[in-house]
C-alpha positions as CSV (number, residue, x, y, z in Angstrom):
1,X,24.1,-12.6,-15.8
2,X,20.2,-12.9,-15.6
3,X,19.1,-15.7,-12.9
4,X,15.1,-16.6,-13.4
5,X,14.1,-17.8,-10.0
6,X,10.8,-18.4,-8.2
7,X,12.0,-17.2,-4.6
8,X,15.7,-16.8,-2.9
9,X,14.9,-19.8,-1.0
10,X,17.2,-22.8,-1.5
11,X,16.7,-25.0,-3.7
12,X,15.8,-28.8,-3.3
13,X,19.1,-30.0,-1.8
14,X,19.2,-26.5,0.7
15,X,22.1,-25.5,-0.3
16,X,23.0,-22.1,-1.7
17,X,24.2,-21.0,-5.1
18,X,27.4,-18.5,-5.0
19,X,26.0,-17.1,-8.4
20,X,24.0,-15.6,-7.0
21,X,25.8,-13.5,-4.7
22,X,28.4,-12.4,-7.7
23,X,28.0,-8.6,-8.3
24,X,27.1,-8.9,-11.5
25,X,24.8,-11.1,-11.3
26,X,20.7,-10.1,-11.3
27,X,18.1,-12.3,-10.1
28,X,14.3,-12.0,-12.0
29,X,11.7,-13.6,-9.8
30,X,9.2,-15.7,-11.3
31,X,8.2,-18.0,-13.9
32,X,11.2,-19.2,-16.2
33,X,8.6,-18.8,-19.2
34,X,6.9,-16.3,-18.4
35,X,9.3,-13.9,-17.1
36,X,11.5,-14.4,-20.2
37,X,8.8,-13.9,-22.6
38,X,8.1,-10.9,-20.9
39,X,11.8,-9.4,-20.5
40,X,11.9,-10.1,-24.7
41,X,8.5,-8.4,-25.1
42,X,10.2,-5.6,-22.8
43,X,13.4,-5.6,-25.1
44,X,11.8,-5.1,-28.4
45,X,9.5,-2.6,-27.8
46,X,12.1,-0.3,-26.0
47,X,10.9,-0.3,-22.6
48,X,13.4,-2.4,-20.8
């Protein structure tokens, strides 16, 4: 599982999410748009 995030801080109600603590989960840090557009741009030319 891929989680787009801006920082591991909590989010508006403080409270943590247990995804993100699963092993097979990996966190991308930044903007939802932009990182994803990126990690697709990554995917189809072969370098991710």
């Amino acid at each position: 599982m891929i989680i787009v995030k801006r920082s591991m801080n909590p989010g508006f109600a403080g409270v943590d999410n247990p995804l993100y603590y699963e092993p097979r989960t990996t966190m991308l840090f930044g903007d939802a748009k932009g990182a994803v557009t990126k990690l697709v741009a990554a995917l189809k030319d072969g370098s991710g």
